[in-house]
N, C-alpha and C positions, 0 to 999 in steps of 0.2 A: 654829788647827786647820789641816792639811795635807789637800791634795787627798785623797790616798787615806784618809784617816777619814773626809771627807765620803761619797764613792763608798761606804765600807763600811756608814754610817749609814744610804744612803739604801739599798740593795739592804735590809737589815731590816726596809723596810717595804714590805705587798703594794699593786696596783694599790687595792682598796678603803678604803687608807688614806690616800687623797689626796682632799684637798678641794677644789675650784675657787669661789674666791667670784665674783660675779655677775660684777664689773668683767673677771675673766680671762678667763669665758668671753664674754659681749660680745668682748671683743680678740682672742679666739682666733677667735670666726663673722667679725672684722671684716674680719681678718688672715686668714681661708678658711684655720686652723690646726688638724689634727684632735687633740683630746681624749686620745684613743686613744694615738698618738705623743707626746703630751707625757707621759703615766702612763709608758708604755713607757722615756722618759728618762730619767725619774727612778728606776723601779726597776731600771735596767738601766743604768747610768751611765758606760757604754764611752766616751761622747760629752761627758763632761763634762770640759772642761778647764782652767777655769781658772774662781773665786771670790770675792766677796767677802764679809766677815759683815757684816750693818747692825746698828747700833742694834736693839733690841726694846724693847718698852715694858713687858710682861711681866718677871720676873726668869726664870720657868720657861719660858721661850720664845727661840729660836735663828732670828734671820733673815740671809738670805744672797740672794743676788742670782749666781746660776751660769750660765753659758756652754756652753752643748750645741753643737760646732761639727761641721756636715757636708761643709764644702769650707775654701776660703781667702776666700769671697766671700759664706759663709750659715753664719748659727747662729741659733739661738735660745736668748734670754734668759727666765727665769723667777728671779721674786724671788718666794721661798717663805719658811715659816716653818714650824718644827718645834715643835710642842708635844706631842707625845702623837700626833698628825696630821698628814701633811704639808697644809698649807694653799698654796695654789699662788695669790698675792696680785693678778700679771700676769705676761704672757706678751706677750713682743717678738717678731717676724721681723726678724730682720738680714739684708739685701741689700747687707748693702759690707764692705771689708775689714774683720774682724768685730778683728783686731788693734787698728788704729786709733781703733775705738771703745773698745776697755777702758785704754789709755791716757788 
């Protein structure tokens, strides 16, 4: 899958079709990460730049690990999974050259 399919999948889906399981939002109040901006990321996906798809355990389920970059020194990482839902698994704050980390 190429970047802009993903972008195109995620915009089809609205802000109430995103799920957050415990663990993200824990990581998201840990990380003082609003909820709000990360929906907003994902159905609006201006900010996603770069992907990867993981394993799933499901056969009817699509998981990825995407990169929402807002400078050269901050992104934020969410590893989601698509099934019908976006399932939003956790949520990172990157504070460093966010290149270097996806290397």
């Amino acid at each position: 899958m190429k970047i802009e399919e993903l972008k195109e999948k995620l915009t089809s889906y609205k802000k109430s079709d995103i799920i957050f399981t415990e663990h993200a939002e824990i990581r998201a109040l840990v990380r003082n990460m609003d909820l709000e901006e990360v929906k907003e990321n994902i159905v609006n996906p201006k900010r996603l730049v770069t992907f990867r798809e993981k394993e799933s355990r499901k056969s009817n389920e699509k998981k990825f690990e995407c990169y929402f970059v807002y400078s050269k020194n901050y992104c934020h990482k969410y590893v989601l999974t698509i099934n019908g839902k976006i399932i939003i698994v956790t949520i990172i704050d990157i504070n460093r050259d966010w290149q270097r980390t996806i290397r």
